[in-house]
N, C-alpha and C positions, 0 to 999 in steps of 0.2 A: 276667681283665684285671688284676686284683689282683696278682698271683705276678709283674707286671715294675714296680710300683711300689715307691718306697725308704724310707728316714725319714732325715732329714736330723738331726741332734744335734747343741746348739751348748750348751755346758758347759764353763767353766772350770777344772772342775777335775776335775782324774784320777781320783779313785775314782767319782766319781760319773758322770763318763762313759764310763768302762768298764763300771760295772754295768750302764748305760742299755744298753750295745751287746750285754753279754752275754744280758743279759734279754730284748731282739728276738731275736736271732739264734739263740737256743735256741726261739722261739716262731717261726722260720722264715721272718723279717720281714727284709728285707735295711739294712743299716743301716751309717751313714758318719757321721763327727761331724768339727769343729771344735772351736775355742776361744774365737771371736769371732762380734759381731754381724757384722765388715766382711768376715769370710772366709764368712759363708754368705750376703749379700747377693748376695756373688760369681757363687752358685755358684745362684742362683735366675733366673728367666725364666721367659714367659710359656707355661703349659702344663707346668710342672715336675710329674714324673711322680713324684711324694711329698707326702710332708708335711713339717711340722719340727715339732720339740719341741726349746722352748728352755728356759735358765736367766733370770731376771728379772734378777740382778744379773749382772754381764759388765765386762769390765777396757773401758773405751772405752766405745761406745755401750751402752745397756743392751736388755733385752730387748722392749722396748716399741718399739724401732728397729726390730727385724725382723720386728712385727707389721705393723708400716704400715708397710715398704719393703716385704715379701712382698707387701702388699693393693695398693699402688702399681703392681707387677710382674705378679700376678694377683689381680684380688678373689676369688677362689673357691680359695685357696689356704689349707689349714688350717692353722692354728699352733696348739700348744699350747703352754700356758704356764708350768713351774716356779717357784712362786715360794715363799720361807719363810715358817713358821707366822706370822709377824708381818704379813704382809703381803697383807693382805684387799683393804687400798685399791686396791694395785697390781695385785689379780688382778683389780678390778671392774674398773678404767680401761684393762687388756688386754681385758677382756669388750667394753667400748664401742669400744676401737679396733679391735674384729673378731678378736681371738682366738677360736681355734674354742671348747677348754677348757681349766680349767687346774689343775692339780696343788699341791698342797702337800706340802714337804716336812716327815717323812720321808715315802716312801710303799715299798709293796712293788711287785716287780716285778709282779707281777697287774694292778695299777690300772692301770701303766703300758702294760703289753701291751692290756688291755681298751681304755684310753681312744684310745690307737694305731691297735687294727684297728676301733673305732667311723671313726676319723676317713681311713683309709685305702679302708674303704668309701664314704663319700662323697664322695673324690674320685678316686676310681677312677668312680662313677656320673656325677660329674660331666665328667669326660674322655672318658668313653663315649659323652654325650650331646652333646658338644662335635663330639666325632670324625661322630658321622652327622649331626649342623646340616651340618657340612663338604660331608660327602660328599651331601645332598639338593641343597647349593644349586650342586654342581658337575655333578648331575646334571640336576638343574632347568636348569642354564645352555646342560650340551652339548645339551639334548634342544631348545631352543630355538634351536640353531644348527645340528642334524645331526636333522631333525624324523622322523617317525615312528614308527609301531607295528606293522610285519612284524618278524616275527625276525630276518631277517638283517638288517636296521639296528638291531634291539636289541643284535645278537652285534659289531654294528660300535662300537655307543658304548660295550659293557662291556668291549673291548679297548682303545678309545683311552682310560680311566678308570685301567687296571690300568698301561698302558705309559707314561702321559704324562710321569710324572715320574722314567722313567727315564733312564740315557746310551745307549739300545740308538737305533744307526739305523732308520728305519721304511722301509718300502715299500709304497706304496700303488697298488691295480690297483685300476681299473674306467674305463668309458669315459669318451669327451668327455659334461662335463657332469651327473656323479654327483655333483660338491662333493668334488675331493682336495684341493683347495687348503682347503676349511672345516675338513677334517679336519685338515691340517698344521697351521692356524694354531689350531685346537683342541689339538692335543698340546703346542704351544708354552705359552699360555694357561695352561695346566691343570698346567705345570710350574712349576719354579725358577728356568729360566730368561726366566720373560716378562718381567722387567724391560731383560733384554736386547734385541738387536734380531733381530728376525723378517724376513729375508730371502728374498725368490723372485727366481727367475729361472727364465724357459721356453727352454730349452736347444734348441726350433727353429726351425729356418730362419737361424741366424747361423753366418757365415764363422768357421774353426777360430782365425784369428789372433784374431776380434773375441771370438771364443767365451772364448781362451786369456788374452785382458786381460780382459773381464768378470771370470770367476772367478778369477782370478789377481793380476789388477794388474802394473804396468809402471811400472821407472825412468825415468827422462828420457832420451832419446837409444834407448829400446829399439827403436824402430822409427822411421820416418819419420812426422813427425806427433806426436811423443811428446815434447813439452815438457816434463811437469813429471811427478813423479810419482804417480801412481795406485793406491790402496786398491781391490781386487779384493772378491767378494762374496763372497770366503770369510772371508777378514781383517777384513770388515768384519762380516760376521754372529760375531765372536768371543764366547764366553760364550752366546749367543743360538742359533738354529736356522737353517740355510738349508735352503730350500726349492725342488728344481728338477724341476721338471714337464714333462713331455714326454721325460722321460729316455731314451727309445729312439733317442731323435733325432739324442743325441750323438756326434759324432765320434767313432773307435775310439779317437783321439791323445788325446782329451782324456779319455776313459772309461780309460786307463792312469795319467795326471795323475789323476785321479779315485781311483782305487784308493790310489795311496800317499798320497794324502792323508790316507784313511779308515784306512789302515794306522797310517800315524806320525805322524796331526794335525800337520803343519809343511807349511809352502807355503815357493815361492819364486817372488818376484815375475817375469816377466820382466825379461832385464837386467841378474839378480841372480842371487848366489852364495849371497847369505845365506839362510837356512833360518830361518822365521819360525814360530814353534809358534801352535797354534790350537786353540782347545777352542772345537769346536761340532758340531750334533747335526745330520746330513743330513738329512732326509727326503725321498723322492723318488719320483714318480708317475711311471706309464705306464696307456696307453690298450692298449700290445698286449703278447702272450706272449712276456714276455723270458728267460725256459725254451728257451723254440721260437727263439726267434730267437739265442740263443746255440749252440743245436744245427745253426741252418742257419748260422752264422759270421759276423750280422747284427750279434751284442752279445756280450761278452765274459764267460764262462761264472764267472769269478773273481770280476767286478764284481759278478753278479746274486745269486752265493751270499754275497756279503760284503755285502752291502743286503739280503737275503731273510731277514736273522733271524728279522724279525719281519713280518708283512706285515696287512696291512689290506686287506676288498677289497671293496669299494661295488657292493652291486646295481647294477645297471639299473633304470630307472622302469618296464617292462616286465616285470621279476621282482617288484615290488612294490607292484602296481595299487592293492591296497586301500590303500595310503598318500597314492592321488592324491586324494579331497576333502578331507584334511588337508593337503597342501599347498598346495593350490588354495584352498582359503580362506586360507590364511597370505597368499599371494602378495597375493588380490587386497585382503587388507586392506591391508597395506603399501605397495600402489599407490594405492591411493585413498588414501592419507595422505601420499605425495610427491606426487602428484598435485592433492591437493585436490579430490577428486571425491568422488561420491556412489558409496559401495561398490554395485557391481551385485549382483544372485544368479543363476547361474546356471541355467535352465533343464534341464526333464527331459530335452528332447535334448539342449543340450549337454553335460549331465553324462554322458550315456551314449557322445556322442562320443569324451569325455575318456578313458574307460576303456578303450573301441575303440583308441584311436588307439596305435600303435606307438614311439612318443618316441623315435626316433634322437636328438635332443638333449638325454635327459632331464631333470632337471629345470631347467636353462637353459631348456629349451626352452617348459617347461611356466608356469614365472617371465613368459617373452615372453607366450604364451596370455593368462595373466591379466591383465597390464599393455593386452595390445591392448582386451580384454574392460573393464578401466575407462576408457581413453580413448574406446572405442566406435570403433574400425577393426573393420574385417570382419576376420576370418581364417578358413580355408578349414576346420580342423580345426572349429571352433566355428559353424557355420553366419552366420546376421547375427548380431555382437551386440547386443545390448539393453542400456538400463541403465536398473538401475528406476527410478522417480520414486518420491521420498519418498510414504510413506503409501499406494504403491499398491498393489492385490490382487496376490499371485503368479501367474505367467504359469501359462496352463494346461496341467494335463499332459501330458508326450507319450507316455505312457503309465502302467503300473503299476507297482509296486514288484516284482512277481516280473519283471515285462520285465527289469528293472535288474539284480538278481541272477541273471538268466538270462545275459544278458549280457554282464556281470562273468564269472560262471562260465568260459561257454564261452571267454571270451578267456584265461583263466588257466591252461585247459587247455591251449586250444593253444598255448600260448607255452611252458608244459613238454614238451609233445610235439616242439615245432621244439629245443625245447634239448637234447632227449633222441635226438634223429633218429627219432623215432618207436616207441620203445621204450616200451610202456605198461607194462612192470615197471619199471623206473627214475622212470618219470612218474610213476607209484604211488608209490613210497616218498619223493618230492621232494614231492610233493602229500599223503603221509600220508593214505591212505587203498586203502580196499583194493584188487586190482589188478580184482574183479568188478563193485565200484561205478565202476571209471575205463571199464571197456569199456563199460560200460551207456549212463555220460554222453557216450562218445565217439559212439555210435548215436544216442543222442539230440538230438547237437548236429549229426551227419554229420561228422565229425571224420575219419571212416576211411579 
């Protein structure tokens, strides 16, 4: 990490800040100088990937300025201090205003380089350790909004981590109810642009004209009805991310409109001639194969590869059972706290329901469970619900811990096997494990 850090050099005078440059850069230190305190304030900010070594005395401000404007800018920014043999007082009073060290002159260039890569290492250490606080508490962040521990939802959040703060448009597949939209507004979030505006719109069931002014916008007079004019949801998520969901949905007119947009970022309103430029970043979900559906002449085959750069694509609650009493507890905490209710626990049967159960709504669906489950409605998946009473004994079991991991099991096999059409080598290698132990459990569970 070292080898992309600089030295900044602020020196008055010519011999002496040439030697300073020659003597790094022979010792393979990358290094840039000035002549003033006010031109290397300039050139400082927070997270400055250097150090400085200044001269004490300086034409204007002197060198005690760019101890305490660098500490002002970053307190973990080293400065070292040159100052002349006479001048003890002013290297102790750089000492207390947070100078890292400081030099007297004359000196050789050895001290220099020594004292240099002393102080290029600790903030090289320090930028390192800066850099993973970053990165734990953005991870800490998505993991709390995009929950789990199956792989493929780990392979899902260390994609949206790598791509967030890119300008690549995203494409996100998986069914009703996996969280596309958590994910969009996660890549948003997690970028440069979240100061901006974070825009959706779900692209079904509206008429191509209503469709064509939503993302568009309309002058006065553009159509009947059209009073005044109108900021469309491309225009208006500018700088920022729009976000449109259900994108199979769209009309072919509008998926054309769609294309040159993401081609030559400039819209034009309805109404209007003028070509309006626009920086913003698409991202855009489907529930179905828009591969397959551009091959049947359903979706436009240009659109799907100009949005496919990058794609994201959200299991099913069904591909990742063992993530459901981690949700399941999330859910039902967070309802008994909008709720104001006493959090229930769910029972041995219902937990084994939960993992039984099929989740066409995934985790929507599973969020509802929980919420019925604190307010104490029946649901069919969850047998009666119960809610504990403070202080009281757990309900008793409805069975044993192998039932549970039996049960579990078996469902995880068969949900590979229907995904696999019944190919126990491919169910094998998707299951990771051997194809003699899959035939075994398949016998075992009557699977066959």
């Amino acid at each position: 990490m070292m080898n992309d850090l600089r030295v900044l050099i602020v020196e008055d005078d010519p011999d002496v800040q040439l030697g300073c440059l020659q003597a790094l850069q022979l010792a393979d230190i990358d290094a840039e100088a000035v002549d003033s305190a006010e031109q290397a304030l300039l050139r400082l900010h927070q997270g400055y990937r250097g150090v400085v070594v200044t001269d004490m005395r300086l034409p204007g401000a002197d060198g005690l300025s760019v101890v305490r404007g660098g500490r002002e800018v970053d307190a973990d920014l080293p400065v070292i201090m040159i100052t002349g043999h006479g001048d003890v007082s002013l290297a102790v009073e750089a000492m207390r205003s947070g100078a890292y060290d400081f030099i007297t002159k004359p000196f050789s260039p050895e001290l220099l380089v020594e004292v240099v890569r002393r102080a290029l290492e600790k903030r090289s250490l320090t930028l390192e350790v800066a850099s993973l606080r970053q990165t734990l508490a953005l991870r800490e962040g998505l993991a709390g909004k995009l929950m789990g521990r199956s792989p493929k939802i780990e392979r899902a959040r260390q994609m949206i981590l790598e791509i967030a703060d890119s300008p690549v448009d995203v494409l996100i597949q998986g069914e009703t109810g996996t969280g596309k939209e958590v994910v969009a507004q996660a890549l948003h979030e997690l970028s440069h642009r979240k100061s901006a505006p974070f825009v959706a719109l779900n692209c079904g069931g509206m008429p191509d004209n209503l469709l064509d002014s939503e993302l568009f916008g309309h002058e006065a007079g553009a159509f009947t009805g059209a009073q005044k004019r109108r900021i469309g949801k491309i225009e208006h998520a500018n700088g920022g991310t729009l976000f449109l969901d259900e994108l199979e949905s769209m009309p072919m007119s509008m998926q054309i409109k769609l294309l040159r947009v993401l081609q030559e970022r400039c819209i034009e309103r309805l109404g209007s001639n003028q070509r309006v430029p626009v920086d913003v970043r698409v991202v855009a979900a489907t529930k179905d194969d828009l591969l397959q559906r551009a091959r049947d002449n359903s979706f436009r085959a240009d659109l799907y590869y100009r949005l496919n750069v990058v794609s994201i694509e959200l299991p099913s609650l069904r591909e990742r059972r063992e993530d459901i009493p981690l949700l399941f507890e999330h859910f039902l905490l967070l309802a008994a706290s909008r709720y104001r209710r006493e959090q229930p626990t769910a029972s041995f049967e219902q937990s084994q329901r939960l993992l039984a159960h099929d989740w066409p709504g995934n985790v929507r669906e599973l969020r509802n469970v929980a919420e019925c489950l604190v307010l104490g409605v029946r649901k069919d998946i969850l047998g009666h619900a119960r809610t504990a009473e403070p202080g009281a004994p757990a309900a008793e079991d409805g069975g044993s811990l192998v039932d549970a991991v039996d049960a579990f099991e078996r469902n995880l096999i068969a949900t590979e096997l229907r995904r696999h059409e019944g190919n126990v080598a491919r169910s094998a290698r998707a299951l990771k494990i051997a194809k003699t132990t899959l035939s075994d459990k398949i016998r075992k569970y009557r699977l066959g």
